[in-house]
C-alpha positions, 0 to 999 in steps of 0.5 A: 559641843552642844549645838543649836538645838542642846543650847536651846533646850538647855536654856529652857529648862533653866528657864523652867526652873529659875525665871523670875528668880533672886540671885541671893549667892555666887560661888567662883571656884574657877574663874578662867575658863575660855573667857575668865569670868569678870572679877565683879561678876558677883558683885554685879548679880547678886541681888538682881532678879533674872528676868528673861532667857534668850538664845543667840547662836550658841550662847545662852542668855540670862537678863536681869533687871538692873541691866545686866546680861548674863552670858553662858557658853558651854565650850565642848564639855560644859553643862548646866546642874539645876539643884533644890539645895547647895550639895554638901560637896562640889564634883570636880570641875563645878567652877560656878555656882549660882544660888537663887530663890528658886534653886542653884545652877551649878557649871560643870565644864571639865575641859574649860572651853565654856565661858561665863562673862557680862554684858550691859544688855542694851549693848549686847549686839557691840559685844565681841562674841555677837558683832560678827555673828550671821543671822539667826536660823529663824530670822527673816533674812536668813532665805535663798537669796542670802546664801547665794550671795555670801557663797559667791566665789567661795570655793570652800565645800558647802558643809564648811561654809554651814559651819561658817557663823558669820555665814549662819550661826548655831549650825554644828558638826552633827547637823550640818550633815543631817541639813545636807542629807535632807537637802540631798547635797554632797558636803564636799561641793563648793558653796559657790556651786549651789543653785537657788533651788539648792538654798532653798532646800537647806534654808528649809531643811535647817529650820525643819532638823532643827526644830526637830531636834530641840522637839527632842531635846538634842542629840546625846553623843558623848556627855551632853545631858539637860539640865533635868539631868536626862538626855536627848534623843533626837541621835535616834534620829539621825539619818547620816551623823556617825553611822558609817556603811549603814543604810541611809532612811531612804536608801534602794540601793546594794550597800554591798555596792555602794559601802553604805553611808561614807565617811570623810574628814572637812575641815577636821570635823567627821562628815557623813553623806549618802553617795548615791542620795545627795549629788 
């Protein structure tokens, strides 16, 4: 599923390609994805002008300037085809095609657990997918004293709760474990037993893994691409994501030993640590 940092770059390179642009067409080949697409999503952006990109968490954001906002998630497999020109065929699983004046954004999601929906965008903070959301990675309020007051009495373990996106949201699977590595914190710890000086370490590694995977791209595990149709690289990067019995980036011990970065199951999601690095 892309991430943070995936949606961010993703939005960003529509941006590049599309901002300021005319919606002159839709085309709804599929209109039940997670959230079917509203019966009048056509009807109520074909003519308008896009007017400004935006993140929240790990939606996508279209404005436009007759008060709409366009709402994209991507669910596990959905991606974003920027095009000069309509193809002469669609791929399977192209559900949505939008034609500007400036090119035509083509949704391909083959699992359809990605959404496309609208919002009046002086309402978008009411809307159902954001009301319940934590802040931002970079909003002020988002510090140490925060954490430590939503991980009072949560037993959960730490990499759990950094998934929680009531807690914080855009944090994922991946970069929770790379936020907890850098932050030097077991992921199997109880979020009520993280100290101030703990929190400050993963409000500080959060903003740090994140920018610089967005500086990156993103990370391409299975089938994530940008728009450009290139991929990320910041899984060159990864200093515990999927690389078990490995040494960490700043192991000195005998992997031999110690079996190197572990593996184990939270949540049902794969988390890696080093268990001689993070306590």
């Amino acid at each position: 599923m892309p991430e943070l940092p995936e949606v961010e770059t993703i939005k960003n390179t529509v941006a590049a390609a599309v901002d300021g642009a005319v919606i002159l067409d839709v085309i709804v080949n599929q209109p039940k994805l997670r959230i079917s697409i509203p019966a009048d999503f056509t009807k109520r952006i074909v003519g308008a002008r896009i007017t400004s990109f935006k993140r929240i968490a790990k939606y996508m954001l279209i404005n436009l300037n007759n008060g709409q906002t366009i709402i994209w998630h991507f669910g596990m497999s959905g991606k974003i085809k920027i095009e000069s020109q309509m193809p002469t065929t669609f791929e399977k699983h192209d559900h949505l095609i939008i034609t500007t004046d400036k090119g035509i954004l083509i949704y391909n999601d083959p699992r359809r657990f990605g959404l496309v929906t609208l919002c009046e965008s002086g309402k978008l903070k009411q809307h159902k997918l954001f009301k319940h959301l934590g802040p931002d990675p970079w909003d002020s309020e988002f510090n140490a004293d925060y954490l430590i007051q939503k991980f009072k009495a949560k037993k959960v373990p730490i990499k759990i709760a950094l998934l929680n996106q009531e807690i914080i949201c855009g944090i994922g699977n991946i970069y929770a474990s790379e936020i907890l590595y850098h932050a030097q914190i077991l992921p199997n710890r109880a979020a009520e037993s993280i100290n101030k000086h703990e929190a400050e370490l993963i409000v500080k590694f959060t903003r740090q893994v994140l920018e610089e995977a967005i500086k990156a791209g993103g990370s391409t595990i299975h089938d994530y691409k940008k728009p450009d149709g290139d991929i990320g690289y910041f899984q060159q990067k990864h200093c515990v994501y999927n690389k078990t019995g490995q040494k960490c980036p700043q192991c000195r011990c005998n992997i031999a030993k110690t079996g190197g970065i572990r593996k184990i199951v939270l949540g049902g999601r794969s988390t890696f640590y080093c268990g001689t690095l993070q306590k």
